[in-house]
CHARMM internal coordinates of N, CA and C (Angstrom, degrees):
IC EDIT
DIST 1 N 1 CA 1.4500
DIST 1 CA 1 C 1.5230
ANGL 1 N 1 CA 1 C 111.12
DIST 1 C 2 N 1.3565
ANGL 1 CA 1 C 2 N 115.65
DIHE 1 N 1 CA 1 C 2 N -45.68
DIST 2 N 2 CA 1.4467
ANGL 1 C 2 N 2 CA 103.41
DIHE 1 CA 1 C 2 N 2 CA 166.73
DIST 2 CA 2 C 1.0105
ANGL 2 N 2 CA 2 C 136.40
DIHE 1 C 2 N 2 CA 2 C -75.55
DIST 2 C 3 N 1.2699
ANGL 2 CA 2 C 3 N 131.89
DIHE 2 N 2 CA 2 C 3 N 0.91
DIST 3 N 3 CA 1.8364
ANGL 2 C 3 N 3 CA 141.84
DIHE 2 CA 2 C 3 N 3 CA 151.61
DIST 3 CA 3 C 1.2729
ANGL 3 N 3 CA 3 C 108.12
DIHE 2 C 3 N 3 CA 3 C -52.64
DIST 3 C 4 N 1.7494
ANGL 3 CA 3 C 4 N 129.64
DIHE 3 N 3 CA 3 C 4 N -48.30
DIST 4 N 4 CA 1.0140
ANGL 3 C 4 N 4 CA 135.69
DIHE 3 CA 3 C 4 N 4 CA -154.72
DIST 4 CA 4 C 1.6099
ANGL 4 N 4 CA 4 C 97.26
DIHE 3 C 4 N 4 CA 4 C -90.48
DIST 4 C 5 N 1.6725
ANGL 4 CA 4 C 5 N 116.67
DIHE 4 N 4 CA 4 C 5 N -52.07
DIST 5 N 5 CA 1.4977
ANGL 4 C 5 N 5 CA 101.08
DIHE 4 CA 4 C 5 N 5 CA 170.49
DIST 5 CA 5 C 1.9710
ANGL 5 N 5 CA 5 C 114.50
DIHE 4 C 5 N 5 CA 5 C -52.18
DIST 5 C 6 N 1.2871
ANGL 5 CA 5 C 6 N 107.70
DIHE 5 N 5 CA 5 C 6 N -37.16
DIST 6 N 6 CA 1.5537
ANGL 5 C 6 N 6 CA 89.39
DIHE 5 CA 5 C 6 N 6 CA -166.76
DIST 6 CA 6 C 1.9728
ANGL 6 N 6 CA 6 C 101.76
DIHE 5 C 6 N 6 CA 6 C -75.66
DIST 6 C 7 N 1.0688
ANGL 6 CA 6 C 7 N 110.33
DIHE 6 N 6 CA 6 C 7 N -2.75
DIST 7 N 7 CA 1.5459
ANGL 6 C 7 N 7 CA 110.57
DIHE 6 CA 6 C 7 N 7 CA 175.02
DIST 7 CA 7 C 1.5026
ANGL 7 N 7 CA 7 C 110.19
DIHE 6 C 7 N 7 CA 7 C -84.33
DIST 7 C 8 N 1.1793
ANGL 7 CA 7 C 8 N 99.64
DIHE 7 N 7 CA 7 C 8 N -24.56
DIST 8 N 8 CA 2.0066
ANGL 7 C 8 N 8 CA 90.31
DIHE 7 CA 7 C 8 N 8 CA 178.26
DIST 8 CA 8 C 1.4052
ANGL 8 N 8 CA 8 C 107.64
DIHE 7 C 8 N 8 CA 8 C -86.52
DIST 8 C 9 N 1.8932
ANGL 8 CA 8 C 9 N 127.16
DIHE 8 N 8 CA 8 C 9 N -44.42
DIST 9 N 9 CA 1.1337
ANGL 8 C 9 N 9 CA 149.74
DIHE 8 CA 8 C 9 N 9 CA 175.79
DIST 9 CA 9 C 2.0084
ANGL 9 N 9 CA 9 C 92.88
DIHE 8 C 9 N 9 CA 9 C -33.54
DIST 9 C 10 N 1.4783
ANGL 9 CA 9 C 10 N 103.67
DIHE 9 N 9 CA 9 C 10 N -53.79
DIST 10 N 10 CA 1.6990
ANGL 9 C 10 N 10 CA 97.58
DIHE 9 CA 9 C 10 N 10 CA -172.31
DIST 10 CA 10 C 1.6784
ANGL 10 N 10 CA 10 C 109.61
DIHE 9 C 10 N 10 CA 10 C -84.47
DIST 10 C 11 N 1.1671
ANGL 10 CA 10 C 11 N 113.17
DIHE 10 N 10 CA 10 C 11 N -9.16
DIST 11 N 11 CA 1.3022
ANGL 10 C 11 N 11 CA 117.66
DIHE 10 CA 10 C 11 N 11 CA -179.51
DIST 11 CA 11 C 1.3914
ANGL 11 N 11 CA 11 C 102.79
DIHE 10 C 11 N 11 CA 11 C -77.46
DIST 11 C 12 N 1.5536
ANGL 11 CA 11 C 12 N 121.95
DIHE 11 N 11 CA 11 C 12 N -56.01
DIST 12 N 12 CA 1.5756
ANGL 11 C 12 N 12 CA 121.01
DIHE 11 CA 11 C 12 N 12 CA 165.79
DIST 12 CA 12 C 1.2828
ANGL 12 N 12 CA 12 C 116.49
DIHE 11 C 12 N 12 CA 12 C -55.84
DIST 12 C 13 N 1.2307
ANGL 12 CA 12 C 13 N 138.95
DIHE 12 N 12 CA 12 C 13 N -51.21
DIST 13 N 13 CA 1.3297
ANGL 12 C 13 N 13 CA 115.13
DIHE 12 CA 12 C 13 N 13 CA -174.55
DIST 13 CA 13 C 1.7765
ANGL 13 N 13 CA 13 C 106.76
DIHE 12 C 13 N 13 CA 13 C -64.21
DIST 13 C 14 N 1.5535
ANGL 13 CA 13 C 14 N 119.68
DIHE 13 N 13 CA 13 C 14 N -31.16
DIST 14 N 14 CA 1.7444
ANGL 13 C 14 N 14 CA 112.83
DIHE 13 CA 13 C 14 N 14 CA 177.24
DIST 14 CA 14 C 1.2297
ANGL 14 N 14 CA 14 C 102.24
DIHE 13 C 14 N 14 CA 14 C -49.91
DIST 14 C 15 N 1.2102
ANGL 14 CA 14 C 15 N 129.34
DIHE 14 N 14 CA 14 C 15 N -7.35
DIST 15 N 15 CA 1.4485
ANGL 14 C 15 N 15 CA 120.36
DIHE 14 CA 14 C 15 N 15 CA -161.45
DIST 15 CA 15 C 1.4011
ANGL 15 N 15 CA 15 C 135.99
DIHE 14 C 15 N 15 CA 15 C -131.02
DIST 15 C 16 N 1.4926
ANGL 15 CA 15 C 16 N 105.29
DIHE 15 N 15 CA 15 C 16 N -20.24
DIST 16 N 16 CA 1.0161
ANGL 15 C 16 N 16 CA 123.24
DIHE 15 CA 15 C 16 N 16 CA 167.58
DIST 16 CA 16 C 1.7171
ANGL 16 N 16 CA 16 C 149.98
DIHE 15 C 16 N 16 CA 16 C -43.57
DIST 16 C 17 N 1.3767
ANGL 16 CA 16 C 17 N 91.25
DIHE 16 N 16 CA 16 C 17 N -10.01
DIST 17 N 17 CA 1.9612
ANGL 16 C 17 N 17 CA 89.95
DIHE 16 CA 16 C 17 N 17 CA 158.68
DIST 17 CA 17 C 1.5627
ANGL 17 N 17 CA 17 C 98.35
DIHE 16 C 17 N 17 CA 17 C -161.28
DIST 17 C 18 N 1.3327
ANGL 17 CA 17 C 18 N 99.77
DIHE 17 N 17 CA 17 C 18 N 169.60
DIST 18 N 18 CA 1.3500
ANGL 17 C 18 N 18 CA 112.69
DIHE 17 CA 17 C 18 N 18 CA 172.80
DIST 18 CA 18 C 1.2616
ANGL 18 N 18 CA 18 C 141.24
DIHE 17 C 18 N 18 CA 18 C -95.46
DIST 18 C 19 N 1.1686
ANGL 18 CA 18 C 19 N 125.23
DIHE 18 N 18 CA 18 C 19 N 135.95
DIST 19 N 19 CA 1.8267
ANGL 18 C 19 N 19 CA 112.74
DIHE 18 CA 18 C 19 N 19 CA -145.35
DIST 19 CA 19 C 1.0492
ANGL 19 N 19 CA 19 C 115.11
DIHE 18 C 19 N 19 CA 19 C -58.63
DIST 19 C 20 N 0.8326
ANGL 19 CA 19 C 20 N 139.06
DIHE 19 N 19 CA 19 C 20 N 177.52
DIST 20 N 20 CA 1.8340
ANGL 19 C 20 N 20 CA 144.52
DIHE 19 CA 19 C 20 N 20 CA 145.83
DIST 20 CA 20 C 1.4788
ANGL 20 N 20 CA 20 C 117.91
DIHE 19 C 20 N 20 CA 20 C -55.03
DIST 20 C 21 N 1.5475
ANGL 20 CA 20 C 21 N 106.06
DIHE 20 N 20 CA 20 C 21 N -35.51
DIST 21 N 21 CA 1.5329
ANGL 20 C 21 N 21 CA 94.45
DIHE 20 CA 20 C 21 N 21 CA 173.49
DIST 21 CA 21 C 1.7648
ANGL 21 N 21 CA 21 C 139.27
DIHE 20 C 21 N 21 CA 21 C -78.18
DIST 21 C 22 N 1.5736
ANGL 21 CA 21 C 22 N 87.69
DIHE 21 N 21 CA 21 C 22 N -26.07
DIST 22 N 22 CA 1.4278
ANGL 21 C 22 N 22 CA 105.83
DIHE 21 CA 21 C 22 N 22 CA 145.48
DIST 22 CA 22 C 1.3883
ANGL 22 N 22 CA 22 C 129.78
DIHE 21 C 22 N 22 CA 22 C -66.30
DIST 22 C 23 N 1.0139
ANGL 22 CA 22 C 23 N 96.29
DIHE 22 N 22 CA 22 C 23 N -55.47
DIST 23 N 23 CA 1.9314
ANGL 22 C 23 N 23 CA 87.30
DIHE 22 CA 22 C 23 N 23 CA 177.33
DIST 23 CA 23 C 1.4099
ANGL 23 N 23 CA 23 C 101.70
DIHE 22 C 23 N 23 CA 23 C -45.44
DIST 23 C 24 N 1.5042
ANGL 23 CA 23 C 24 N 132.59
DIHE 23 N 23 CA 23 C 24 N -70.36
DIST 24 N 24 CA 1.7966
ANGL 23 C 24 N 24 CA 123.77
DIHE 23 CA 23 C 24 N 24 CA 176.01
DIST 24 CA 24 C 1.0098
ANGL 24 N 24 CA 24 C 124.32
DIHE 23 C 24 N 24 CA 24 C -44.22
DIST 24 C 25 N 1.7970
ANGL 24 CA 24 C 25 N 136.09
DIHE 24 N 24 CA 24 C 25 N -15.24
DIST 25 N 25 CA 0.9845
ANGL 24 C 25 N 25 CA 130.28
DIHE 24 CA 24 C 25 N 25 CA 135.80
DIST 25 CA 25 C 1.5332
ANGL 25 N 25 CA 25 C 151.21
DIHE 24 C 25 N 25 CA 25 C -20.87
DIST 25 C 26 N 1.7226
ANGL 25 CA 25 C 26 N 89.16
DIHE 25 N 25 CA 25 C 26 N -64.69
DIST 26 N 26 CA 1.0751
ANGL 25 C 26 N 26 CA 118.53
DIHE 25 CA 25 C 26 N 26 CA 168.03
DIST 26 CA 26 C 1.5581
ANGL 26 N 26 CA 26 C 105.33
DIHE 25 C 26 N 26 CA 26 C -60.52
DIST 26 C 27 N 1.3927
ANGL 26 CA 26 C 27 N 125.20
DIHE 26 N 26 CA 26 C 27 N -82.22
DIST 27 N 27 CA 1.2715
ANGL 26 C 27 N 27 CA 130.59
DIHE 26 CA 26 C 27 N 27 CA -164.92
DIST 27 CA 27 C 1.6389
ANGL 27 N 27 CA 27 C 113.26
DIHE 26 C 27 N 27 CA 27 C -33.11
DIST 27 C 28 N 1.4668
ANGL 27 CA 27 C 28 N 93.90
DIHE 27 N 27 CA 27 C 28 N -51.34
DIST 28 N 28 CA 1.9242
ANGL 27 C 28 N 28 CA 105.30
DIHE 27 CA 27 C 28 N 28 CA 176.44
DIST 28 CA 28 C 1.5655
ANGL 28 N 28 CA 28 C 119.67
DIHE 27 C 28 N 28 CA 28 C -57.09
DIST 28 C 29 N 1.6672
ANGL 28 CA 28 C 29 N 107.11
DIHE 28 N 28 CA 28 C 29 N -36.19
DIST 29 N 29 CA 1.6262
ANGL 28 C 29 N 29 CA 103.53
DIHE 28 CA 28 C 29 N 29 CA 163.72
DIST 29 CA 29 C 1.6890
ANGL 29 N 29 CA 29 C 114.12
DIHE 28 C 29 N 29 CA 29 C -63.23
DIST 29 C 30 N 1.4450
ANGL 29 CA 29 C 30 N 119.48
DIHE 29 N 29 CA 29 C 30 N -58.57
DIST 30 N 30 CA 1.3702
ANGL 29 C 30 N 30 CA 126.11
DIHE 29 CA 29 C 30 N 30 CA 173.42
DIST 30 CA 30 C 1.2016
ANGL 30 N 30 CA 30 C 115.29
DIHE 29 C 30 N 30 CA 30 C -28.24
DIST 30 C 31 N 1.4215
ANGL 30 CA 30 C 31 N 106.76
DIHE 30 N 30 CA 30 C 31 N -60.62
DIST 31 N 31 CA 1.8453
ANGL 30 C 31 N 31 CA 120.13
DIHE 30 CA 30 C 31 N 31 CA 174.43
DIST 31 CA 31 C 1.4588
ANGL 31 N 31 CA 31 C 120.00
DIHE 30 C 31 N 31 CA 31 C -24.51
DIST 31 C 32 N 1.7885
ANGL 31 CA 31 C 32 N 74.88
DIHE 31 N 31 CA 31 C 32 N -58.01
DIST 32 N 32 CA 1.7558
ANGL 31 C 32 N 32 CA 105.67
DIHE 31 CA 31 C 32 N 32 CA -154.37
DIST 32 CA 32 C 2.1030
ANGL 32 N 32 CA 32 C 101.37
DIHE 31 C 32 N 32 CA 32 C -68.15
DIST 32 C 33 N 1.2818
ANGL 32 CA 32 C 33 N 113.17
DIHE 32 N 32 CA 32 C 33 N -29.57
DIST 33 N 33 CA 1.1745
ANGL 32 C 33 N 33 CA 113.69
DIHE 32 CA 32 C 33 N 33 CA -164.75
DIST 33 CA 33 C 1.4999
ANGL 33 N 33 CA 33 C 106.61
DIHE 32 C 33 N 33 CA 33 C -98.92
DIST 33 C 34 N 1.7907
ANGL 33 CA 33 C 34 N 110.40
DIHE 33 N 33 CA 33 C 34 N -8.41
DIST 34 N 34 CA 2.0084
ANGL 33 C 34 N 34 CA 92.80
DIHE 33 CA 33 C 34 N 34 CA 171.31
DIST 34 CA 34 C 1.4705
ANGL 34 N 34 CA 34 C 106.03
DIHE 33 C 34 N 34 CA 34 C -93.71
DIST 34 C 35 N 1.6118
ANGL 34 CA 34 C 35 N 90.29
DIHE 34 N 34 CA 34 C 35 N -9.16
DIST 35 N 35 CA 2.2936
ANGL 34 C 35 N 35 CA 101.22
DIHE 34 CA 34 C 35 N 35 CA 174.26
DIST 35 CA 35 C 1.4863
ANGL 35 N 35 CA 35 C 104.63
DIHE 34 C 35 N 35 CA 35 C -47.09
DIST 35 C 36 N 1.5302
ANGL 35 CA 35 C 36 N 97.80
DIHE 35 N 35 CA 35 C 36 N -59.33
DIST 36 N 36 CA 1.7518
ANGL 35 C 36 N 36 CA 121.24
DIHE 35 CA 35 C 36 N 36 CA -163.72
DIST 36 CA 36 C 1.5420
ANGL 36 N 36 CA 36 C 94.75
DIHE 35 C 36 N 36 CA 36 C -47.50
DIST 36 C 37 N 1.7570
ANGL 36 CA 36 C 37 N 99.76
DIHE 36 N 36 CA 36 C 37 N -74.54
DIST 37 N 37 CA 1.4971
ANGL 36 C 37 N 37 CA 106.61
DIHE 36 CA 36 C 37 N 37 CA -149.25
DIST 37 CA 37 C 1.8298
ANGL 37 N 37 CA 37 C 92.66
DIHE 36 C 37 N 37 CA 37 C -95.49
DIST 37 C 38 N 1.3171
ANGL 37 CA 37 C 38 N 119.95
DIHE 37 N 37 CA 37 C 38 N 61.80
DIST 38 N 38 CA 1.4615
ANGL 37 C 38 N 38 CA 115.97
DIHE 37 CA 37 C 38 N 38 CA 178.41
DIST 38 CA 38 C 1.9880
ANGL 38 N 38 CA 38 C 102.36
DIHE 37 C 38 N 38 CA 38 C -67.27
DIST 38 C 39 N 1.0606
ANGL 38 CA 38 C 39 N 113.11
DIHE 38 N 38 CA 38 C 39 N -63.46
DIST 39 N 39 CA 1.4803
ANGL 38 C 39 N 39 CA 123.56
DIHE 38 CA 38 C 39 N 39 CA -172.79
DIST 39 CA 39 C 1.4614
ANGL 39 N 39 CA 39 C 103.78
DIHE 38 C 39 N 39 CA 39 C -61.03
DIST 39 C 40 N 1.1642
ANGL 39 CA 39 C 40 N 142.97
DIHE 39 N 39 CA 39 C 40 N -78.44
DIST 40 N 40 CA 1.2874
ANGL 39 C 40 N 40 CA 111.38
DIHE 39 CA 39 C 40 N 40 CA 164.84
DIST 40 CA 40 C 1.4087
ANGL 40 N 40 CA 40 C 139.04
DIHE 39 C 40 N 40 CA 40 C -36.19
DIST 40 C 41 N 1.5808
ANGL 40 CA 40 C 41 N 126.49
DIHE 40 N 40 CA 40 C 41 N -31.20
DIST 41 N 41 CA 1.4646
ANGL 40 C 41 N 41 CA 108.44
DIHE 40 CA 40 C 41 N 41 CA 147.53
DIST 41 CA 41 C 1.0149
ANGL 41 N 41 CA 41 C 121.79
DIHE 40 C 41 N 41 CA 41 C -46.00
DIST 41 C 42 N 1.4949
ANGL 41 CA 41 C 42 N 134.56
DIHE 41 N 41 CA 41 C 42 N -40.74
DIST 42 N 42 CA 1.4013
ANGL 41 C 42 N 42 CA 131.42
DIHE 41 CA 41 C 42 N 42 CA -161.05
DIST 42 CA 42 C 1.2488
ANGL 42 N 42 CA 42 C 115.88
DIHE 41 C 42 N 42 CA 42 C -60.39
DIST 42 C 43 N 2.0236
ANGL 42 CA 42 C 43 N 106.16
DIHE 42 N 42 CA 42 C 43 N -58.98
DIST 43 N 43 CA 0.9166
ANGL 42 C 43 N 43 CA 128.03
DIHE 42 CA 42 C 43 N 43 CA -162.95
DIST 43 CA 43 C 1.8369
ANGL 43 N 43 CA 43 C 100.80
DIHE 42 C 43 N 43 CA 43 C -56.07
DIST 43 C 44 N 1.6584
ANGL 43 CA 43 C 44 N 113.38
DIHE 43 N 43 CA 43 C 44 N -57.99
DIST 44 N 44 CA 1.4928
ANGL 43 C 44 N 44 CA 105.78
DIHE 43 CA 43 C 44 N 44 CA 169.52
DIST 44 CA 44 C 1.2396
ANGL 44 N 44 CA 44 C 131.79
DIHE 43 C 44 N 44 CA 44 C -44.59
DIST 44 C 45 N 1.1343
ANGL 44 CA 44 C 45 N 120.32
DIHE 44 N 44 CA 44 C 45 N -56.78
DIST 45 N 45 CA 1.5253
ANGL 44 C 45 N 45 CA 126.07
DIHE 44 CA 44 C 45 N 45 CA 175.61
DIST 45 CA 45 C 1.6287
ANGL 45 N 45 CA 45 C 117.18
DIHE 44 C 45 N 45 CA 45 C -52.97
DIST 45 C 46 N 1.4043
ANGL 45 CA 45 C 46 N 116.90
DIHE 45 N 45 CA 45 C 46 N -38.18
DIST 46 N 46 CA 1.3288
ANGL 45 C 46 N 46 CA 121.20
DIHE 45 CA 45 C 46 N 46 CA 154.85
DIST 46 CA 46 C 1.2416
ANGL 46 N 46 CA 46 C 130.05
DIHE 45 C 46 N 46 CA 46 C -49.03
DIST 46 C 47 N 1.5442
ANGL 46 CA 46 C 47 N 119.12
DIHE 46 N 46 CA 46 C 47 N -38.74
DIST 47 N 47 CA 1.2195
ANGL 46 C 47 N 47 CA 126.38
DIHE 46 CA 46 C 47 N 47 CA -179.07
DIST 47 CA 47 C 1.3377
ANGL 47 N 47 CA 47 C 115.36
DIHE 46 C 47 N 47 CA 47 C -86.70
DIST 47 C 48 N 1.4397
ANGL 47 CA 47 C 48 N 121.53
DIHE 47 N 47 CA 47 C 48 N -30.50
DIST 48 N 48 CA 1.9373
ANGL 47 C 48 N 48 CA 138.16
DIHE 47 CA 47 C 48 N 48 CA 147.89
DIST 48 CA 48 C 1.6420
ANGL 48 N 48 CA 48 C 93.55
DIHE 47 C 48 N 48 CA 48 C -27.14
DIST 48 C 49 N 1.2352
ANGL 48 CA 48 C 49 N 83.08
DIHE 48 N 48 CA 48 C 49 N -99.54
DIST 49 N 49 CA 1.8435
ANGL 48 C 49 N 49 CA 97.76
DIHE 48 CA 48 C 49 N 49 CA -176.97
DIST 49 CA 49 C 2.0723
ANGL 49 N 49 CA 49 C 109.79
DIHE 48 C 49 N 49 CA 49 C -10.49
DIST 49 C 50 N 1.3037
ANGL 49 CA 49 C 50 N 105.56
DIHE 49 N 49 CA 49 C 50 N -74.66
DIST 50 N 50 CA 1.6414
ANGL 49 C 50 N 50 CA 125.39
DIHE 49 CA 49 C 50 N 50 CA -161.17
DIST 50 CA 50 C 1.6337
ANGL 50 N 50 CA 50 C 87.62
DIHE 49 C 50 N 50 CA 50 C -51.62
DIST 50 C 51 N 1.4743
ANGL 50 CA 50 C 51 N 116.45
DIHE 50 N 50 CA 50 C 51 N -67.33
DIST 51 N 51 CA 1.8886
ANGL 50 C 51 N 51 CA 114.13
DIHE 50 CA 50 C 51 N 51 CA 169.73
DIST 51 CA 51 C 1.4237
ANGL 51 N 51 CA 51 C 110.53
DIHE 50 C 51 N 51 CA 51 C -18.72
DIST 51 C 52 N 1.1431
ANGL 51 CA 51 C 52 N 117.52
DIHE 51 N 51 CA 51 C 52 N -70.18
DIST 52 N 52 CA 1.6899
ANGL 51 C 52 N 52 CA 133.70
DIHE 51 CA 51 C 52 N 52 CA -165.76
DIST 52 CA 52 C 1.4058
ANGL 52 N 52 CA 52 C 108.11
DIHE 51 C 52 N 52 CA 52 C -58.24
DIST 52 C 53 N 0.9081
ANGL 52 CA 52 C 53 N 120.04
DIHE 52 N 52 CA 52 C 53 N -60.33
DIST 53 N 53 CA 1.7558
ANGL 52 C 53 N 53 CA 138.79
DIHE 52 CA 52 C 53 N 53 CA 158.05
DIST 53 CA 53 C 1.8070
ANGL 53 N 53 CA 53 C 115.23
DIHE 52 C 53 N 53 CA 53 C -32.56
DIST 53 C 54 N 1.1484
ANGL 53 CA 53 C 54 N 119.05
DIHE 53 N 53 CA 53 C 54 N -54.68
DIST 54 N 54 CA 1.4751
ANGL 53 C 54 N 54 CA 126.65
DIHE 53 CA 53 C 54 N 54 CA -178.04
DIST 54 CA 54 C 1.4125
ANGL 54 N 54 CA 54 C 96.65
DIHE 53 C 54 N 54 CA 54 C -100.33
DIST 54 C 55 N 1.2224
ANGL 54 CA 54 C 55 N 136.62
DIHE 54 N 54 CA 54 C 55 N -18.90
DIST 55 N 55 CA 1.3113
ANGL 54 C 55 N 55 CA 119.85
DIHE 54 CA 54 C 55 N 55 CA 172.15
DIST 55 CA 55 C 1.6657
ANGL 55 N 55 CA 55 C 126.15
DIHE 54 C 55 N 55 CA 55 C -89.59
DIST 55 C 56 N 1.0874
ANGL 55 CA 55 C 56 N 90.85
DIHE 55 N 55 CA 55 C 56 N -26.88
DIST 56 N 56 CA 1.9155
ANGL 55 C 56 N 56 CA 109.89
DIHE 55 CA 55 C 56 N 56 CA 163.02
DIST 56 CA 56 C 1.4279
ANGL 56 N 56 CA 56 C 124.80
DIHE 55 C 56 N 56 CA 56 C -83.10
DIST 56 C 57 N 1.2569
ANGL 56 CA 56 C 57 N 84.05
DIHE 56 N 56 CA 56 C 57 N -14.77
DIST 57 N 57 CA 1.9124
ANGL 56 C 57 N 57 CA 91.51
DIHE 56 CA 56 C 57 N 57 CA 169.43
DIST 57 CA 57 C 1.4136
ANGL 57 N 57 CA 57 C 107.65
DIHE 56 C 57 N 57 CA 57 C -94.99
DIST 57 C 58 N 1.3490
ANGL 57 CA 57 C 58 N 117.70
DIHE 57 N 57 CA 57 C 58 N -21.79
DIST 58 N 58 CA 1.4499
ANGL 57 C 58 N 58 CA 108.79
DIHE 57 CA 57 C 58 N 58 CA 160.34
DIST 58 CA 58 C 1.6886
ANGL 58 N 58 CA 58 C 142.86
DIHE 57 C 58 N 58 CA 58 C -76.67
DIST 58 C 59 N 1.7192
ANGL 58 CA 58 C 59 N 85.54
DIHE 58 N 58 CA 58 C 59 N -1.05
DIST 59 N 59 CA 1.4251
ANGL 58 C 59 N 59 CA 92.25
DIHE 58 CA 58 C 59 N 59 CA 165.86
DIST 59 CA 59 C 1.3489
ANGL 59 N 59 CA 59 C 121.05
DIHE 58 C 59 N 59 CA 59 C -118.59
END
COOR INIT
IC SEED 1 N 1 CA 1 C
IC BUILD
């Protein structure tokens, strides 16, 4: 039993975070996709907002 705990113990630390080069990965896709779809964010988030606005004024 303790072979197998010290085999997971090294398996978690191999594993335990995610690189740095991935993380900039990530961020650069994220970037890259509110670049693309900038105006449709807008347009949604605008229309979020106007909901919240006429719906809170109704109470």
């Amino acid at each position: 039993m303790s072979k197998v705990w010290s085999e997971a113990k090294r398996f978690i630390k191999e594993e335990d975070a995610i690189g740095t080069v991935e993380m900039i990965l990530i961020l650069v896709v994220l970037i890259g996709l509110v670049i693309v779809f900038r105006d449709q964010l807008t347009t949604l988030v605008n229309g979020i907002f106007q909901r919240i606005a006429t719906d809170s004024a109704a109470v």
